[in-house]
C-alpha positions in Angstrom: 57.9 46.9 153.0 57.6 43.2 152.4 56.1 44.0 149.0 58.5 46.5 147.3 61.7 45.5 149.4 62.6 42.8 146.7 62.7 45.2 143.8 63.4 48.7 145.3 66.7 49.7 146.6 67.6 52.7 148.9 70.0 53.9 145.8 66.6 54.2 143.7 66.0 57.5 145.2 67.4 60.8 143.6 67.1 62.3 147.2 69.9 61.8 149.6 67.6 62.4 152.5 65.3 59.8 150.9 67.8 57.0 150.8 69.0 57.5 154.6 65.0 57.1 155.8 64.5 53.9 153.6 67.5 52.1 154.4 67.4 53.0 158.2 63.3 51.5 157.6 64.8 48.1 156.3 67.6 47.8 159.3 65.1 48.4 162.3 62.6 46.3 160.4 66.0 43.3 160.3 65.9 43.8 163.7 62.7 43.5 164.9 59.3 43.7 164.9 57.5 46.5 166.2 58.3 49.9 164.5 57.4 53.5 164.7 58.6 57.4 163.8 60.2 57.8 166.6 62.4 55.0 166.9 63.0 56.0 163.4 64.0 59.4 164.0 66.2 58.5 167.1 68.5 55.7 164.7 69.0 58.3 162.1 70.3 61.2 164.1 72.3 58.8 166.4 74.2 58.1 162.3 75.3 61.5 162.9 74.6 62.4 159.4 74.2 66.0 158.3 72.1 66.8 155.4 71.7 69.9 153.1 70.3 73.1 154.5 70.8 71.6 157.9 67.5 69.9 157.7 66.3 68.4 160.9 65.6 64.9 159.9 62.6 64.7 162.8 60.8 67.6 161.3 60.8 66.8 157.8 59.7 62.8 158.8 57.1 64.5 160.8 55.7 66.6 157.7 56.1 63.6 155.7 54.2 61.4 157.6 50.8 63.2 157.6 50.7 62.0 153.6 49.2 58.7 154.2 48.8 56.4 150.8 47.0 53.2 149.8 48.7 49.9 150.4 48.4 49.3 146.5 49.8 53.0 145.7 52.5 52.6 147.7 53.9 49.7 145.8 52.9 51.3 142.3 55.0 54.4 143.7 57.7 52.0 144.4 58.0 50.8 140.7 57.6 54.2 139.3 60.8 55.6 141.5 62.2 52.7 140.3 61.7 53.7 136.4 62.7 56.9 137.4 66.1 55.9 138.2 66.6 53.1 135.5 65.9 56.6 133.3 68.2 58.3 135.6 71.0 56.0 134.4 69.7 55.7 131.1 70.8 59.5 130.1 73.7 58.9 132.3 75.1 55.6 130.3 74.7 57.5 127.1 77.1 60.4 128.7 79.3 57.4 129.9 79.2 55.9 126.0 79.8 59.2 124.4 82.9 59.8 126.7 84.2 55.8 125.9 83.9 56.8 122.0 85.9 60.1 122.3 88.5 58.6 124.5 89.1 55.1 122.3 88.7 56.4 118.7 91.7 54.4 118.0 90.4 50.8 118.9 89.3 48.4 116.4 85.5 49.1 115.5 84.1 45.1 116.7 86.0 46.6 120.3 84.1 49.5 120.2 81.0 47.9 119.8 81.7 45.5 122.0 82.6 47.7 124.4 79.7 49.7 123.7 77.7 46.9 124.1 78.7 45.9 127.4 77.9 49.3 129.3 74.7 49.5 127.8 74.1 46.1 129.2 74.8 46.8 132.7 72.1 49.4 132.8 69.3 47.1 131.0 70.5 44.4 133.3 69.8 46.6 136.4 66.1 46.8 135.1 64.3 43.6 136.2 61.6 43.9 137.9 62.2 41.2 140.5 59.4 41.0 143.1 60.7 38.1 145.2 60.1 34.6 145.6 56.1 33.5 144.5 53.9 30.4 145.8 54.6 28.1 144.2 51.2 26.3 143.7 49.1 29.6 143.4 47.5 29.2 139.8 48.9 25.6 139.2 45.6 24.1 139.2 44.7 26.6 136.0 48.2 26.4 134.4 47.9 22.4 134.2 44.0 22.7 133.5 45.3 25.4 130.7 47.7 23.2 129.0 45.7 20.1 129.3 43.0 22.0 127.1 45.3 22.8 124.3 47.8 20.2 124.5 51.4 21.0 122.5 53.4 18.6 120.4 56.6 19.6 122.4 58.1 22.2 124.5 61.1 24.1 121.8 62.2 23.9 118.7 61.9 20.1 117.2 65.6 18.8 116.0 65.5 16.4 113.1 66.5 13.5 115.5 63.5 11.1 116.9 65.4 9.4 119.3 67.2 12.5 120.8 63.7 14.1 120.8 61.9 10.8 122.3 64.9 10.7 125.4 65.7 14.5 125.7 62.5 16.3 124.4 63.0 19.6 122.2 65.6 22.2 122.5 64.0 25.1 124.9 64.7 28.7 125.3 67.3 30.2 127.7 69.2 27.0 128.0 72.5 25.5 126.8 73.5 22.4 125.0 76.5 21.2 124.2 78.3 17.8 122.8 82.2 16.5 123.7 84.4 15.3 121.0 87.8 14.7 119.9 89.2 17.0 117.2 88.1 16.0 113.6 85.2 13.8 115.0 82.1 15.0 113.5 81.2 18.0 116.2 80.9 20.8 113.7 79.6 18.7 111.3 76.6 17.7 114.0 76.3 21.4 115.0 75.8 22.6 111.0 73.6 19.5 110.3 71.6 20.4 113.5 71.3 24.1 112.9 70.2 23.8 108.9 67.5 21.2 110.3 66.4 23.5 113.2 66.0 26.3 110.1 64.4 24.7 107.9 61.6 22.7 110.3 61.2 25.4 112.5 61.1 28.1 110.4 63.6 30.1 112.2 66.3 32.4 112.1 70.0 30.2 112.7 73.2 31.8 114.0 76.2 29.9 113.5 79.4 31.4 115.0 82.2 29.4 113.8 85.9 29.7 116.0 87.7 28.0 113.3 85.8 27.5 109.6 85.4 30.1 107.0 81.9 30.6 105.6 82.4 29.3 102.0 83.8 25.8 103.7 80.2 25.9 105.6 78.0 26.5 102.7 80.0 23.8 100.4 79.4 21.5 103.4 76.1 22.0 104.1 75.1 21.8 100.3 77.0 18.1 100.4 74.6 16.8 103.6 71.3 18.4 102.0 71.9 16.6 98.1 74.3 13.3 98.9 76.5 14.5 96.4 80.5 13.9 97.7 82.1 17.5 98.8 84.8 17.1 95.7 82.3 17.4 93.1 80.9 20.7 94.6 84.1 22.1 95.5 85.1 21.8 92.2 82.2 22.5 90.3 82.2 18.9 88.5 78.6 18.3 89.9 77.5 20.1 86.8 78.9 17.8 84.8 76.8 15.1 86.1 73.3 14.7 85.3 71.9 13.1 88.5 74.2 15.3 90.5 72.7 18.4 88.8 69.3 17.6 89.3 69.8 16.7 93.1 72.0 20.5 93.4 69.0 22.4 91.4 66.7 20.8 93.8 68.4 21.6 97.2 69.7 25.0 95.8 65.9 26.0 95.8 65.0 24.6 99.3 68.5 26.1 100.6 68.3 30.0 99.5 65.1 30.2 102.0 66.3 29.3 104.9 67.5 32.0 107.5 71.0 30.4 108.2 73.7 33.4 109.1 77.5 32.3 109.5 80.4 34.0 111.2 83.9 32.9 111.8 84.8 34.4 114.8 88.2 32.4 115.3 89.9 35.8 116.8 86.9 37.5 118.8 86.6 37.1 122.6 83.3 36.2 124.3 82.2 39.5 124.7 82.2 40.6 121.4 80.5 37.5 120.6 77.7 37.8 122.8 78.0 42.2 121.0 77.7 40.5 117.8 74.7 37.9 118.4 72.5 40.7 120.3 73.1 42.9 117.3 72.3 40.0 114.8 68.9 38.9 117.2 67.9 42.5 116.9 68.0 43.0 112.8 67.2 39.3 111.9 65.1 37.8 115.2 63.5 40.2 117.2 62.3 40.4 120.4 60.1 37.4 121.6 60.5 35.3 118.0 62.2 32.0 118.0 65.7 31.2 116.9 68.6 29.5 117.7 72.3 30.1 118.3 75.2 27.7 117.7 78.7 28.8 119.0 81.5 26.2 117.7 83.4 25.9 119.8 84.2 26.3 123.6 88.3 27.1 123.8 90.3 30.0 124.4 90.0 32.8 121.5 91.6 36.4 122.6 90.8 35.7 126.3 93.4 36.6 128.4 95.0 34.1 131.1 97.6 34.6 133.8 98.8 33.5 137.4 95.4 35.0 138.6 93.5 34.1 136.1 93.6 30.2 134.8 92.1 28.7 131.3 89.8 26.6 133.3 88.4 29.4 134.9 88.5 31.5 131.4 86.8 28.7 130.0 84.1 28.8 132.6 83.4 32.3 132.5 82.9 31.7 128.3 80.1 28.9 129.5 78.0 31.4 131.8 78.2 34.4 129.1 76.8 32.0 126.9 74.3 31.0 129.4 73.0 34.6 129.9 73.3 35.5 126.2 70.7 32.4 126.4 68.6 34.1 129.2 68.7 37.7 127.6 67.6 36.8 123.8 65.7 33.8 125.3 66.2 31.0 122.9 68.5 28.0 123.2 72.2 27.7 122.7 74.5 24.8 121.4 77.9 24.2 121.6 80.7 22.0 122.0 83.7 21.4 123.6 87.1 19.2 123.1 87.9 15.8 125.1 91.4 15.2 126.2 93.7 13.0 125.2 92.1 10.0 127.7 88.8 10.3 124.9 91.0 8.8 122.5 88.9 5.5 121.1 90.6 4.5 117.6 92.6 1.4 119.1 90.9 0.6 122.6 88.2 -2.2 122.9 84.9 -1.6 124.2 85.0 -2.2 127.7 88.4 0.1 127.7 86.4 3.1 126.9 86.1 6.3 129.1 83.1 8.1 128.7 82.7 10.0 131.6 83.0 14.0 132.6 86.5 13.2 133.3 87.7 12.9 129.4 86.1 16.8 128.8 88.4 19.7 129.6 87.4 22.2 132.2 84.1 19.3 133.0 83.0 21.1 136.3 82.7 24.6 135.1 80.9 23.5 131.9 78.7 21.2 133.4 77.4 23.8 136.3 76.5 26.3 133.3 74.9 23.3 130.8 71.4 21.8 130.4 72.6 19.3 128.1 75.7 18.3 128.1 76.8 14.3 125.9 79.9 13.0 124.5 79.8 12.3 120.6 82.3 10.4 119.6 83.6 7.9 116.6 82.8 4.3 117.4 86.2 2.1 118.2 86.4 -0.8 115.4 85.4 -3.3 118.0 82.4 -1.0 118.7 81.2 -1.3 115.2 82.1 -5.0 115.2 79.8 -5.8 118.8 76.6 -3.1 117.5 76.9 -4.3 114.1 77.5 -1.7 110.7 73.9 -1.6 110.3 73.8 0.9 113.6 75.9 4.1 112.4 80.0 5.3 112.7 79.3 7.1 116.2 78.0 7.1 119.3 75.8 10.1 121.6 76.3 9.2 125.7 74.8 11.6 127.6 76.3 12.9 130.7 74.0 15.3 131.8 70.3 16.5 131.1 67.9 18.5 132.8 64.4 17.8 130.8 63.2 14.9 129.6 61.5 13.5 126.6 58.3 11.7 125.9 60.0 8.1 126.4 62.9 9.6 128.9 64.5 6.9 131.0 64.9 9.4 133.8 67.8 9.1 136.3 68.4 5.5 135.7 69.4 5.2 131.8 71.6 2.3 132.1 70.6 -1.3 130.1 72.5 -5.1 130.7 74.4 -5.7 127.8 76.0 -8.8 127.3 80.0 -8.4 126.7 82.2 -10.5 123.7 83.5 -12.5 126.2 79.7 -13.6 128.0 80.2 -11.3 130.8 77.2 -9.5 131.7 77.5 -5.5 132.5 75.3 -2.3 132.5 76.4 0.2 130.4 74.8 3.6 129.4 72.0 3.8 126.6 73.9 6.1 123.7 72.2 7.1 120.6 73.9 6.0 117.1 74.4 8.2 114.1 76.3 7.9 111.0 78.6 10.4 109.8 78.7 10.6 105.6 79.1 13.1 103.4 78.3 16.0 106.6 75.2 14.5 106.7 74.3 13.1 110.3 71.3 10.6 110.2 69.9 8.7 113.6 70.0 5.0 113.8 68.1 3.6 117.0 70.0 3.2 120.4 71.5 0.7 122.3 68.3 -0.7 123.3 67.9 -1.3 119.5 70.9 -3.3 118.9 70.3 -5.4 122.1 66.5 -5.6 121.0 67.6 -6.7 117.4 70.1 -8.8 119.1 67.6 -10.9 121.2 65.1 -11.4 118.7 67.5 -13.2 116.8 68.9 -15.5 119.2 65.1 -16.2 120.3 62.4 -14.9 118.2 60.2 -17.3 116.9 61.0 -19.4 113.9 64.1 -17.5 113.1 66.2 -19.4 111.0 69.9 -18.8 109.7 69.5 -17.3 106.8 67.0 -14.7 108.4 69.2 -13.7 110.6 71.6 -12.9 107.9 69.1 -11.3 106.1 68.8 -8.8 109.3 72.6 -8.4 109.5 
């Protein structure tokens, strides 16, 4: 019983009388110890149940019993009564779909689908085969003699970042990421420059699901961060016109028609026919057990519906853990992002004014509980750019939560001393610098850069004035 009881239900049984005798097994056995068929026989008529032809429930456990079985048949007999059933429900969700079709001819066809989608899903959901809790050192001395014998570069697909890779490691399968910012602060510009990257490094399929740009405004974009060339010029068509800029266009126009980048703007779609429309795109551009990734920009409210019993926070939440199991179910990685509140605001405040905690992200708890990676990625303040210098990028990455770790992660503990304008001493949180230009987003070192930098100039050795405006 200890063997099949984490995978096989009494409902798994087409026979009535079948389902009593197993679930009154797994009672007595709650109980206690010792069992036998009479003690079984005596609970089950004390139920008072009748079955069908008046079958007395001590004969037929008496015939039964005389059919002894194999400790290793019994539990292969176990998962084959469990097929049964998930076939059982199989012809009876495709009765169910055919009756939803008849009865809602009149709904929008993405509905439909979606709809579709979602009772189908409840029946492949109901299929895993989960066999309980496992030791968890049985076969860990192979697994880490395995992988020390072939060695990987990483674990997930490489981003085109070396410092988020060196402190955060790769982005893996069935987990979701997801940056902060304030509105018109670079998120979808980071997503788009992120999931191009992925495409063309990787080699693999890209899903973009856009809440608010249309495609053309994506693929003008992106053709601005992969050639340099300012976003007028394409827009227009004036890039022709110029002979550098044509050559650059040519160039990337070649490298860009090869990589497996899909866009969708799904600005009035709910969650659920999101997740209906990335299962059917993983199924006709991915397929099962390939890499990809999907980006979904970004987490707000879009068709869901909210009331007195049902808040946006909580709306917002449930969004998060249907992205989380669309992550699970297609197994690859998901990033997203989400909007700070008004308290994010940065253009006027000093440094040491700045909030970047959970507290400036709307709907913070829910998001976080559902996240692997979650970092705010924000515009630098003025004074920000003044104290880390130009030379170190227009924003900032501060993470707030991760659960893996990179090569040269700094583990729990990722705060540095920094020295403030005013001499004060104070640790702050390593970020990750990036400029913004053109939609292009490029790394520049973190904030133990600038502080390195910073040191060697005020003590390196023979470091002079006019080498350390040579640095600046």
């Amino acid at each position: 019983i200890a063997e099949v009881d984490g995978f096989l239900e009494s409902d798994a049984f087409s026979q009535s009388e079948h389902q009593v005798i197993y679930s009154t097994i797994r009672q007595i056995l709650g109980e206690r110890k010792d069992f036998n068929k009479v003690f079984l026989i005596h609970r089950i008529k004390s139920l008072g149940i009748v079955f069908k032809g008046c079958l007395d429930i001590g004969d037929y456990i008496d015939s039964i019993s005389f059919n002894k079985m194999s400790r290793k048949a019994i539990v292969q007999n176990a998962k084959e009564i469990v097929k049964l059933k998930f076939l059982r429900d199989t012809d009876a969700t495709t009765k169910e779909i055919s009756l939803h079709i008849n009865q809602n001819k009149t709904d929008d066809i993405n509905k439909i689908i979606s709809d579709i989608d979602s009772i189908y899903g409840k029946t492949i959901s109901n299929l895993a085969d989960d066999e309980g809790p496992v030791n968890l050192f049985e076969g860990l001395g192979q697994l880490i003699l395995d992988r020390g014998n072939n060695p990987i570069d990483g674990v997930g697909l490489k981003v085109p970042f070396k410092d988020f890779t060196r402190l955060f490691g790769e982005l893996r399968d069935a987990n979701v990421y997801a940056i902060a910012s304030r509105p018109e602060e670079g998120k979808t510009t980071f997503l788009n420059y992120l999931g191009s990257k992925v495409s063309e490094i990787n080699g693999v399929p890209v899903l973009f699901l856009d809440t608010e740009m249309m495609t053309e405004e994506i693929q003008f974009r992106t053709a601005a961060s992969f050639t340099d060339i300012p976003l007028w010029y394409i827009e227009t068509g004036n890039w022709n016109k110029n002979a550098e800029y044509k050559e650059k266009m040519l160039h990337a126009l070649s490298k860009l028609k090869k990589l497996p980048v899909f866009h969708e703007h799904v600005g009035n779609k709910t969650i659920d026919e999101v997740v209906s429309l990335a299962r059917r795109w993983h199924l006709k551009h991915v397929g099962r057990g390939n890499k990809c990734l999907i980006i979904y920009d970004y987490l707000k409210l879009t068709g869901e519906k909210i009331g007195s019993n049902w808040a946006e926070y909580q709306a917002i939440g449930e969004k998060t853990n249907k992205l989380k199991e669309l992550s699970k179910e297609l197994f690859c990685p998901v990033f997203t992002a989400v909007q700070i509140n008004r308290s994010g605001i940065t253009s006027s405040k000093m440094s040491a004014e700045m909030i970047d905690d959970s507290s400036v992200i709307a709907q913070s708890d829910r998001i976080m509980w559902f996240v692997t990676f979650l970092a705010i990625f924000r515009r630098k303040s003025a004074s920000e750019i003044m104290q880390d210098t130009p030379d170190f990028g227009t924003h900032k990455m501060i993470r707030l939560k991760t659960r893996y770790q990179g090569k040269e992660a700094a583990g729990h503990q990722s705060r540095i001393q920094r020295q403030n304008p005013d001499g004060s001493a104070a640790l702050v949180e390593n970020y990750i610098n990036y400029r913004v230009e053109n939609f292009k987003v490029t790394e520049f070192g973190t904030l133990e850069d600038i502080i390195g930098r910073s040191s060697k100039m005020i003590t390196g050795p023979d470091l002079g004035v006019g080498a350390a405006e040579e640095i600046l």
